[in-house]
N, C-alpha and C positions, 0 to 999 in steps of 0.2 A: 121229593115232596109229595104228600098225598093229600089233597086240600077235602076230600072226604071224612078225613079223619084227624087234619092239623089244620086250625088257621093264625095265619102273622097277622097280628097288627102293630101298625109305628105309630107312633106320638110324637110331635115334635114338640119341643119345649122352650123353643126360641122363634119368635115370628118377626122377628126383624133380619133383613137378607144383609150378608151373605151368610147370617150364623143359622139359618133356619133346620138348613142340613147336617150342623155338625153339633146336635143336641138333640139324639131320637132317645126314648126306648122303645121294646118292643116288649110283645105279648104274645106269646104262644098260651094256646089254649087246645085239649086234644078233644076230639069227638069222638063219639063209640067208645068207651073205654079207651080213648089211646092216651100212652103218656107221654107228654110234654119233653119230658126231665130226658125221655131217649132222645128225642131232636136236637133239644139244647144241648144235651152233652157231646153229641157232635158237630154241632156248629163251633162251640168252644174248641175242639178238635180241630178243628179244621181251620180256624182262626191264629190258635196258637201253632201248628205249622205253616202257616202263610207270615205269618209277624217273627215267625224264627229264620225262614228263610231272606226274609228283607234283611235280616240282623249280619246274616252271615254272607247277603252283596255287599253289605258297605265297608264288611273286613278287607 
């Protein structure tokens, strides 16, 4: 992370608990010319091998 050049922000969209947490989005936003779309593409990355791996414990 390079918080120079990338900042996350979350939203929550639910303010009644316990759902408050499991209704974010986020915002990538790049500084300096940086782009976004390279972060996110590996967060997606790295999300869909973590959710491929859960898939392939509970075989």
């Amino acid at each position: 992370m390079d918080p120079g050049n990338i900042s996350i922000g979350a939203h929550s969209h639910d303010e009644q608990e316990p759902y408050r947490l499991l209704n974010l989005t986020f915002t990538l936003t790049g500084k300096n010319n940086t782009d976004p779309d390279r972060l996110a593409g590996v967060i997606e990355e790295v999300l869909a091998e973590y959710f491929d791996s859960l898939i392939k414990k509970k075989i």
